[in-house]
Every structure is written in structure tokens, then in C-alpha cells.
N, C-alpha and C positions, 0 to 999 in steps of 0.2 A: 364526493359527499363529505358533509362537515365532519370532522371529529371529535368527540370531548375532550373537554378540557385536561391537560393530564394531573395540572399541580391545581391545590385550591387557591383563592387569594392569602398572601399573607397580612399581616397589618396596614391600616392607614399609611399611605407615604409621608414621610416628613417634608417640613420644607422644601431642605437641600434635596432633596429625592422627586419633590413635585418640578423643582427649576432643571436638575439633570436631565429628566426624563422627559422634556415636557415636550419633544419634538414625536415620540412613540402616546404620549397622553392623548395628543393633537389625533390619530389615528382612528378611524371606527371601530376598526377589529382587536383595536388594544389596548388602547383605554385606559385609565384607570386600576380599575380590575385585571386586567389583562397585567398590565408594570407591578403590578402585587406580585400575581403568578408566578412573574420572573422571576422576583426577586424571592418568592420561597423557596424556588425548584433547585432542583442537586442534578446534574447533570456529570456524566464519563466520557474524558474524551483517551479514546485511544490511539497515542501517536502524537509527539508535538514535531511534526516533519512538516512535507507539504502541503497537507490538508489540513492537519492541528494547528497549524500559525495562524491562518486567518478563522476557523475556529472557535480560538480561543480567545484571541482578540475581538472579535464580534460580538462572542458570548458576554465575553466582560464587559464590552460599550453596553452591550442592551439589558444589564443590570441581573445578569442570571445569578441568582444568592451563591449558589455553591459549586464549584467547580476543581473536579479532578481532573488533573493531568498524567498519565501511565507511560512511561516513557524510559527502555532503560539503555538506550542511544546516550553517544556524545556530539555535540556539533563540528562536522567537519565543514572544511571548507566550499566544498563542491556542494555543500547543505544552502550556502547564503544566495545561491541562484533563484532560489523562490521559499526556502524557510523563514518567511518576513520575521516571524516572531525571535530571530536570534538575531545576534550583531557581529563583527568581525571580532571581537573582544570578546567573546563565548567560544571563539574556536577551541577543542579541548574539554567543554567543559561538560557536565550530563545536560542533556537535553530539559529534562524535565525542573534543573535550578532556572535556567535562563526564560523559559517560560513564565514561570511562576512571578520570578523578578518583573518580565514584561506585563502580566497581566493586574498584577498590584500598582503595577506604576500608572495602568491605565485607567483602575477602578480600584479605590484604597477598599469602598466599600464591597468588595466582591472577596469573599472565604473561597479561596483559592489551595490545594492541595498538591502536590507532586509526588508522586511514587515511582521512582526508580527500579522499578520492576519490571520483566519480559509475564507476558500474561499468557500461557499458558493453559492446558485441559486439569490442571492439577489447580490452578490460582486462580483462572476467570471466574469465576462466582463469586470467589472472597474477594475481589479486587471491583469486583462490579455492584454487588447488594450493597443498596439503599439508596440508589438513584431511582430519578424518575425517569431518567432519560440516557442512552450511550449512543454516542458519534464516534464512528470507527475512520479512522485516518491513517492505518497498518498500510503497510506495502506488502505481505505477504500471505499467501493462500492460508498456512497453519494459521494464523494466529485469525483470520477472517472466521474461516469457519468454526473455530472455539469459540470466539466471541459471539458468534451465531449464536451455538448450541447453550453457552452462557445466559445471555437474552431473553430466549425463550424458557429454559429453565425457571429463570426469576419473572417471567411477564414483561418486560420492558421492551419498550420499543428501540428498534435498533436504527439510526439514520447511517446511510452507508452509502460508500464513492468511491470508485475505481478510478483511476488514470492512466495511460497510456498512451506515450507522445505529446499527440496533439487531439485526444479523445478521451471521452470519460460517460460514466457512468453514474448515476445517481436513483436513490431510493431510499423508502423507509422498509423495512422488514421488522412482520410484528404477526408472529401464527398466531398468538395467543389474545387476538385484538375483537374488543367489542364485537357482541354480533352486530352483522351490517356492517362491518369494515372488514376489505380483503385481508383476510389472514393470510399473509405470504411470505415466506422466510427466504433465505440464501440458498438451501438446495431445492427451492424450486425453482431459482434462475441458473443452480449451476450446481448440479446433483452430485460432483465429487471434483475434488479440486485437478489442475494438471498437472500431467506428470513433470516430475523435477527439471528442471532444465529448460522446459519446454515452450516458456513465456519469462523472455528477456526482463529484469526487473528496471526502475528506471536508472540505475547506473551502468545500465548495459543498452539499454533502447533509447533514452534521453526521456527528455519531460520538459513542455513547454512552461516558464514559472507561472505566468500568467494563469494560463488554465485552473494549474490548481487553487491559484487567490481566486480566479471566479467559482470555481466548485466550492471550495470551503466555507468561501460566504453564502452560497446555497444552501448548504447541509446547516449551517448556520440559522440559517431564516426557517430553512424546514423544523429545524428546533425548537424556532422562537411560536411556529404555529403552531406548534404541537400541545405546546407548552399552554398556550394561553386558549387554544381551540379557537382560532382564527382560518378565514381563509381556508384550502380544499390540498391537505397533505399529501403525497407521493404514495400512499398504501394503494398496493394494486397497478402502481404505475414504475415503469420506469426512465427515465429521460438520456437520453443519448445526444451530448454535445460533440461536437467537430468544430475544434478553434479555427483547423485549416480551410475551413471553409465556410464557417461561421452561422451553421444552423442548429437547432435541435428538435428535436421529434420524438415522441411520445409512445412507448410498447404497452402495451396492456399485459398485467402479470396477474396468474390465477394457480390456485392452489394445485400440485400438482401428486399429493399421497407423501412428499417425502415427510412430510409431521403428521402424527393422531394426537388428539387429544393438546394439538399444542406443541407438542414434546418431539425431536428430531429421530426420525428411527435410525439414525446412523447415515454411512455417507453407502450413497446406491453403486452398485458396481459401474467403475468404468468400465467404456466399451474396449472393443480390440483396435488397438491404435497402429498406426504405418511401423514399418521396421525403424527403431531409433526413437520409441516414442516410450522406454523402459528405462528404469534407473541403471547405472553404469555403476558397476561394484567393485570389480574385479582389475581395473586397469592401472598397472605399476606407476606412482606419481616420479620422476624425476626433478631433482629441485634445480633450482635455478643455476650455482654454481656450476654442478654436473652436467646440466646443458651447455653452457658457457664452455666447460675444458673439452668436449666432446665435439662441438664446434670448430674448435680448434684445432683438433686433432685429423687424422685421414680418416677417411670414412664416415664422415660424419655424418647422424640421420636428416634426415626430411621435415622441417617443422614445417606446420600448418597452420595460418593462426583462421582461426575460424569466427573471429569476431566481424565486424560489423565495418563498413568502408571509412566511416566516420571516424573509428576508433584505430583503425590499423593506420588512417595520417597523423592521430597524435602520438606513434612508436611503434616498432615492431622491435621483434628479434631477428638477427641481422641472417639476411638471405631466407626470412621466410616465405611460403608462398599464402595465397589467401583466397580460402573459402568460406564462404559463408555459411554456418551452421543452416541456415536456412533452406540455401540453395543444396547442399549436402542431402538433407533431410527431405527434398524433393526429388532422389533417388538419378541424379546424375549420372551420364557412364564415366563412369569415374577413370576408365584406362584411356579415355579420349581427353582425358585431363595430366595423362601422364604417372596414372599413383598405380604399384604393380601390388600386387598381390604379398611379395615376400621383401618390398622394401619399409624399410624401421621410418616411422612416422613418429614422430612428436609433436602433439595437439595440444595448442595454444589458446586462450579467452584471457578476460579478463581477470577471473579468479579461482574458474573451473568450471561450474556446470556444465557449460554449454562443452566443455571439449571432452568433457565426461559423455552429453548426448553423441557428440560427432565419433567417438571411439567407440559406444553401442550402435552406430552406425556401419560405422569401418568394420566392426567385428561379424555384423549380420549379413556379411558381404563377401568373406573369407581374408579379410587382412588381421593377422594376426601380434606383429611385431609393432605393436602400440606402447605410448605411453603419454601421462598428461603431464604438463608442465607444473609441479605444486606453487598454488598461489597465485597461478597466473599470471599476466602480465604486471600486477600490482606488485607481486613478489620479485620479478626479474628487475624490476625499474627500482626496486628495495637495497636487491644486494647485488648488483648486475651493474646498472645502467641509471645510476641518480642522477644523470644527465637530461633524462627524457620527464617530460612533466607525469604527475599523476591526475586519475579524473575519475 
């Protein structure tokens, strides 16, 4: 069903503004009126990563007046895979200058913003009030569902996209939405985040670039209807792409108790998760060098890297074996893999969690003589092995 309008029209367009635009003028659902609307609206984008580069880029082609960018990242390298909005001459630098730079350079006339800030349950509201609109482009659980609870707090509609590989996820979340438009927030699709460790992020699982330039320009256009009241929004809906395979398909989302009045009653209890599906506290970090002389020495322990096949052919530490946290976490007999009960293991990932998970595994199981590698493989290839690339 249609949705109102969110922004009013702003001024007559000028000239320059009738000839820029004049390919969205040409539109039925856009108009005129509609290239006003744009141009009044204040839009928040969170995250100038994978899904903030195309974005904000779009945002800025299609004349959106006001544009924040929230971003307190630097561009690394392994960013330029599909962060179109950065260049190799941004490596180093915060994420949210080099945006900013891009999107001026695309639209002088577009009031563009950067905040250099991590957004937070203490700062999302003051970092969010007095937009009309926030697109969330986060990679991570904390800061999704803040931004949630944020949102709806203020009324504003929230456009929101997951990724995952070569899958993704897309919607608007908005409890607080006209009657006659599904009010449906983030813990109604997903009542308490998971546990730590527990969903590889994409420097651990990969991400196809592509994908994300097509989602972004999605959440992008879901904006531009929003904005202008065009066209039939995602509220109520949510779209499930698969690049590997190249379809998508459409879930019906309905209010599920986790908000009254609007408002998020908190996050619902998780359920009882398999053994290993609990934070790891307690397990002794061994740092890199330590491992290295220990290695070297008699007796040396058992490392495990528990990463991923992909990641254990771009390096390992030397004579490790390899499990997959996955495979691990699907309750293996582990003595038919050769690991006893009182032999000293060191659990290896990229930069932790995950071998934090595989040690509240091992520990649920009676192996007690744990430890994790600090910093992970990032770390050992630091002060270890700067022979081996990083990723």
C-alpha cells in the first residue's frame, strides 16, 4: 500500500536544478514535486562501508538536500573490494572525510555532513534527531539494534540491509508508522541479537562486492519512495536476495508484541542455545611471540585454527591443524579427530571470537588446557609472520 509523503516539497526548482534533475522530473511518481521533496529531506546514513558507498552516492545523484554520514572507521585496504565510495588514496584515512569528499564532488549542491563518531545507546538519538529518514549500513548486531531502538524513539523510519556472502536482506522498519502501514520494527524479525561469536562478520565469512552496490542502491531508491511517497515501500515486507543464484522472494513481516505504543520493550530472551552458543570469558589469551618460542620448544601444544578453508590457504601458524568452528559447534567426536581430553590446545581465528566460541566448546566437553591465540591470526602475521599477507 502507498505511503505518505515523508518530506514536504521544498521550493520551486531553479534552472540548474530543473536541467540536473530533469531525467527523475520525466517520472510519474516523481515529479516535480516529488525532486522538491528531495531536495528538502535530511536523511542518516549509518556506516560509509559496503552498503553506505552506494548509498550515499545515489542519495547525492538524486538531489537528497541533507545528508549525514556516521562513521568512526578508517579505509582499509580489504575496504576497496566493494567500498566504491573510497579510493586507494583514502587508505588510512576516516572513513566519513573520504565520503564526504566523494559526495560533494558528485553534488556541490547537496549539504553533506560527517561525524566521526561510533553511535551507540548513549549517542543514537543525538546523532539521529532531525532527520526525516535513517539508512543503516552497520555490520554489527550492537549498533543495529540501537539504531532500532533510536528510530523508533524519534518516529523515523528506519531502511535496513543485512549481508551475508552472497545473501542479503532488506526492509524498512518503522513501529511507529501511519495507521494502515505495518508497524514493524527489528525485534520483530529478530527478538535478540546472537550470541557473540556466533555469525562470522564479513572479514571472516567474505562478501560478494557486487551484492552490496546492488542492496545499497536498493535501500537507496527505498528512500527516494519514501521520501517523495512514490511507488509501494518495503514496510511489512521483507526481500530476500541470493546473488548465487540470482533470485528474490518476498516474506510477509507483521507485528510481533516486541514494541507498545511504538516504543521497544527491550530485547526478548534468548532461547537455550546448543553447547558453545555462550560467551567465552575465562580462557587464558597467549600472544603471538609466546606461541612462536613455545613452538619451538619440546613439548609444544596443539594449535587449532578454527577458521574457515578459505582463510587457513591464505596462512596458518605452522603445523596447525584445522577445524572449523562450524563443524566444531556441530558436536563432532572430537577423540576420533585425535584431540584427548588433557592435551593443551591453542585456538586460533582471525582475531578471536570465533576461537573464544571453539574454547566454550572444548570446555563444555571436558578439555580443559585451553588457550586463545591474542589477536588472532591478524596479530601473529603482525609480529610473527609479516611474510604472509593480511585480509
Amino acid at each position: 500500500m502507498p505511503v505518505p509523503a515523508l518530506v514536504s516539497p521544498g521550493p520551486p526548482l531553479s534552472r540548474g536544478q530543473t536541467t540536473r534533475y530533469a531525467r527523475h522530473l520525466l517520472l510519474p511518481d516523481v515529479g516535480e514535486t516529488g525532486q522538491r521533496r528531495l531536495l528538502a529531506a535530511r536523511v542518516a546514513v549509518v556506516g560509509a562501508g559496503g552498503l553506505g558507498s552506494p548509498v550515499l552516492l545515489y542519495l547525492a545523484a538524486a538531489g537528497v538536500g541533507t545528508i549525514t554520514v556516521i562513521d568512526d572507521d578508517v579505509v582499509e585496504v580489504t575496504n576497496l573490494q566493494r567500498q566504491v565510495v573510497h579510493s586507494a588514496d583514502d587508505v588510512g584515512r576516516p572513513k566519513v572525510d573520504s565520503a564526504v569528499e566523494a559526495v560533494r564532488a558528485l553534488n556541490p549542491d547537496c549539504q553533506v555532513v560527517g561525524l566521526a563518531e561510533r553511535v551507540t545507546a548513549a549517542s543514537a538519538e543525538r546523532l539521529l534527531a532531525g532527520h526525516d529518514l535513517v539508512l543503516d549500513g552497520s555490520d554489527t548486531f550492537d549498533t543495529r539494534y540501537v539504531v532500532d531502538a533510536a528510530c523508533t524513539a524519534l518516529g523515523v523510519p528506519l531502511v535496513w540491509a543485512a549481508v551475508y556472502r552472497s545473501a542479503a536482506h532488506l526492509t524498512t522498519f518503522w513501529p511507529g508508522a501511519p495507521e494502515g502501514v505495518p508497524a514493524v520494527g527489528l525485534r520483530d524479525l529478530f527478538p535478540h541479537p546472537p550470541p557473540p561469536g556466533s555469525v562470522p562478520a564479513c572479514g571472516d565469512a567474505g562478501v560478494l562486492g557486487a551484492l552490496v552496490g546492488q542492496v545499497g542502491a536498493m535501500m537507496a531508491g527505498e528512500a527516494i519512495r519514501l521520501i517523495t511517497g512514490s511507488g509501494r515501500p518495503l514496510c511489512g515486507r521483507l526481500l530476500y536476495i541470493d546473488a548465487a543464484t540470482s533470485t528474490q522472494r518476498e516474506i510477509p513481516l507483521a507485528p510481533s508484541g516486541a514494541y507498545v505504543d511504538g516504543l521497544p520493550q527491550g530485547l526478548m530472551a534468548p532461547p537455550a542455545g546448543p553447547p558453545g552458543s555462550g560467551a567465552d570469558e575465562g580462557t587464558p589469551l597467549i600472544t603471538p611471540t609466546d606461541l612462536a618460542d613455545r613452538l619451538a620448544a619440546p613439548s609444544p601444544p596443539t594449535v587449532l585454527d578454527v577458521r574457515e578453508a578459505a582463510e587457513v590457504a591464505i596462512g596458518v601458524v605452522p603445523g596447525a591443524r584445522h577445524l572449523p568452528v562450524g563443524e566444531l559447534t556441530d558436536d563432532p567426536d572430537l577423540r576420533s579427530l585425535g584431540l584427548e581430553p588433557d592435551q593443551e590446545l591453542v585456538l586460533v581465528c582471525k582475531a578471536g571470537p570465533r576461537a573464544h566460541l571453539a574454547a566454550d566448546v572444548l570446555r563444555r566437553e571436558g578439555y580443559q588446557r585451553l588457550s586463545v591465540l591474542e589477536g588472532g591470526m591478524l596479530a601473529w602475521i603482525d609480529q610473527v609472520a609479516p611474510e604472509l599477507p593480511r585480509y
